[in-house]
VOBA-1610 file (N, C-alpha, C; in pm, whole numbers, padded with zeros to 5 digits, always signed):
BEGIN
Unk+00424+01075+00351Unk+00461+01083+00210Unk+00400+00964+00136Unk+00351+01008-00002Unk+00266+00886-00089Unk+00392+00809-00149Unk+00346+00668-00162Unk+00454+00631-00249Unk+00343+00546-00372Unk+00447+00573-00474Unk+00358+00524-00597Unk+00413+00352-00614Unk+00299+00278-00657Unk+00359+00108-00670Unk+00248+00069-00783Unk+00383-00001-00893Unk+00360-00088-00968Unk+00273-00172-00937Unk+00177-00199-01055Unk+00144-00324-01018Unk+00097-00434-01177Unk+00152-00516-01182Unk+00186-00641-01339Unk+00089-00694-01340Unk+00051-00770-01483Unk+00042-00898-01481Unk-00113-00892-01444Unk-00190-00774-01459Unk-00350-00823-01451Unk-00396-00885-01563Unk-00537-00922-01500Unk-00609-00999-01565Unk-00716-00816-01703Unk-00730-00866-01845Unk-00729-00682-01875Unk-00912-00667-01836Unk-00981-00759-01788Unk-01095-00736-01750Unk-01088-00647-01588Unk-00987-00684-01549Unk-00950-00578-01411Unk-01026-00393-01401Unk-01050-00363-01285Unk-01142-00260-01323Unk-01051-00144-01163Unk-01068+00000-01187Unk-00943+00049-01119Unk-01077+00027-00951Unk-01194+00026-00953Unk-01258-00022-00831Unk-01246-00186-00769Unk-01210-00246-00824Unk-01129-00390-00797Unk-00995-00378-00741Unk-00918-00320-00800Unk-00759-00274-00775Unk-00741-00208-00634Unk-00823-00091-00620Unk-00848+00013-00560Unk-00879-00108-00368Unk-00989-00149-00412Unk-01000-00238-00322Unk-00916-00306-00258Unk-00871-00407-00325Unk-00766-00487-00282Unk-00666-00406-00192Unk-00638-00314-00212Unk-00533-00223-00197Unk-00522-00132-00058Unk-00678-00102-00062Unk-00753-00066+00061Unk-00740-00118+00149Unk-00719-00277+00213Unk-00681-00382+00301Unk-00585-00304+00367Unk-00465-00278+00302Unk-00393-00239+00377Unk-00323-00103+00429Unk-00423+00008+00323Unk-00375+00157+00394Unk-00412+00227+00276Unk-00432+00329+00304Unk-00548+00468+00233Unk-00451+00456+00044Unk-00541+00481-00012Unk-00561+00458-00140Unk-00549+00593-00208Unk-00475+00657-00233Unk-00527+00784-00268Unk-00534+00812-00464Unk-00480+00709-00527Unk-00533+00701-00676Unk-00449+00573-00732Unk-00556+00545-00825Unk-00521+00419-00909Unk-00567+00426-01059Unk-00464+00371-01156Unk-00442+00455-01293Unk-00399+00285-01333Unk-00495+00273-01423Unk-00443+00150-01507Unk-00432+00229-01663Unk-00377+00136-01725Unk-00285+00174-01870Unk-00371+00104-01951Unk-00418+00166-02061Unk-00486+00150-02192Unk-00358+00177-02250Unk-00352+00092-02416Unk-00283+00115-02494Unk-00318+00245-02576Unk-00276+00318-02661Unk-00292+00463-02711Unk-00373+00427-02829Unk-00337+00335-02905Unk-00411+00273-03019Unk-00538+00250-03057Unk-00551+00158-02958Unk-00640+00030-02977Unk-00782+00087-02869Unk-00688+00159-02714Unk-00756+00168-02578Unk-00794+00053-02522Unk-00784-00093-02577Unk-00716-00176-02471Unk-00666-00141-02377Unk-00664-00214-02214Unk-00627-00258-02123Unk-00476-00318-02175Unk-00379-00286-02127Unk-00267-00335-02105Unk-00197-00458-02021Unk-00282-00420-01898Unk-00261-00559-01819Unk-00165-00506-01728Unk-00179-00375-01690Unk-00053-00300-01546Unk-00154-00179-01527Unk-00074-00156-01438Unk-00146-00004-01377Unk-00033+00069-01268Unk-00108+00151-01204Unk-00010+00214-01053Unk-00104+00243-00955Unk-00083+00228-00872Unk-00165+00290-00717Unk-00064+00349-00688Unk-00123+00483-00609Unk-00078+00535-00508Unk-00075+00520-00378Unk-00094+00510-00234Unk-00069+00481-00118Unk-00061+00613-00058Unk-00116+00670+00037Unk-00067+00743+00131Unk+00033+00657+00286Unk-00034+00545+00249Unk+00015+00485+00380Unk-00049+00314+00353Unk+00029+00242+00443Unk-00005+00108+00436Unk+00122+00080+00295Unk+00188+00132+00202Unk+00215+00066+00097Unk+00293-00044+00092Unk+00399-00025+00183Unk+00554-00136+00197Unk+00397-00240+00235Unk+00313-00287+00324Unk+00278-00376+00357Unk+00195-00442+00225Unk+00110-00366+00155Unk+00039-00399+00035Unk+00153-00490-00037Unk+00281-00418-00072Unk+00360-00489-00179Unk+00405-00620-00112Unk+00417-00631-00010Unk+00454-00770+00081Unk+00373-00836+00018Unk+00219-00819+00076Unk+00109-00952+00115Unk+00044-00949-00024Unk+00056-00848-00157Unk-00024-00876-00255Unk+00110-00938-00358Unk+00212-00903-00358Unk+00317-00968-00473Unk+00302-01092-00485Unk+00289-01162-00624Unk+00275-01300-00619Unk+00143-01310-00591Unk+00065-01243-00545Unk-00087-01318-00517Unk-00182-01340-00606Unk-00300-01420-00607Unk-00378-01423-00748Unk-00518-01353-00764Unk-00486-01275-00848Unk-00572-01140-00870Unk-00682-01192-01039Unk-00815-01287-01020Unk-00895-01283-01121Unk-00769-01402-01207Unk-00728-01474-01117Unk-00640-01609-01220Unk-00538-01537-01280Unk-00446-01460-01212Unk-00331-01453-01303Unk-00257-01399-01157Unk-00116-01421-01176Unk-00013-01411-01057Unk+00056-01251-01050Unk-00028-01145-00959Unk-00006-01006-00948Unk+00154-01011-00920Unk+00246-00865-01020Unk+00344-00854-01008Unk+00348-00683-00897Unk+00409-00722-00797Unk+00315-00581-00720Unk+00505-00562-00635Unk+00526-00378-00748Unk+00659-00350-00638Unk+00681-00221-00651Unk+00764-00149-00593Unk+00737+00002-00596Unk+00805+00065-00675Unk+00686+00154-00790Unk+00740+00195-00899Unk+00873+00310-00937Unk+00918+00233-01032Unk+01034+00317-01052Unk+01013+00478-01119Unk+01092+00562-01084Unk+01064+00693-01187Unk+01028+00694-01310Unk+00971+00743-01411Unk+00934+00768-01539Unk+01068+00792-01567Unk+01088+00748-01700Unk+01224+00742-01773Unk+01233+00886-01893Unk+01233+01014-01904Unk+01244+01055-01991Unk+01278+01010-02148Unk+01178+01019-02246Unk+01208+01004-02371Unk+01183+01100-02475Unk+01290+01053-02604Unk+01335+01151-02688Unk+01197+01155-02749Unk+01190+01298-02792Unk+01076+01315-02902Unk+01049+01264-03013Unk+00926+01213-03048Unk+00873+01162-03204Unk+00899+01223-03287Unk+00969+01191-03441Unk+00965+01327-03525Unk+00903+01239-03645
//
């Protein structure tokens, strides 16, 4: 089973083949989705990987680590929160 994991606090020059990498170290990669703002399409500075495997170990050895000078926030993402419609 895949598990999906957060990941904070990038640097917004971060690129999802950088991410992807890192990530790879420790078990199959099966997609990685960083967040543009809707606006602007700025980089946000978060994203998500997926994992088929390896993930509990990724979030160990990468949380806290330094990813391009800034301190990666790396933990396993919570469900999408349903929200009310725009009117």
């Amino acid at each position: 089973m895949s598990k999906n994991i957060y990941v904070g606090n990038l640097p917004f020059s971060a690129s999802e083949d950088q991410i992807r990498g890192a990530f790879a170290n420790y078990g199959e990669v099966t997609s990685v989705k960083l967040i543009n703002d809707r606006e602007t399409g700025r980089p946000r500075g978060f994203g998500f990987v997926e994992m088929s495997s390896g993930a509990d170990e990724a979030i160990q050895a990468l949380n806290g680590s330094d990813f391009g000078g800034r301190s990666m926030k790396v933990n396993e993402a919570r469900p999408r929160e349903e929200r009310r419609p725009r009117w």
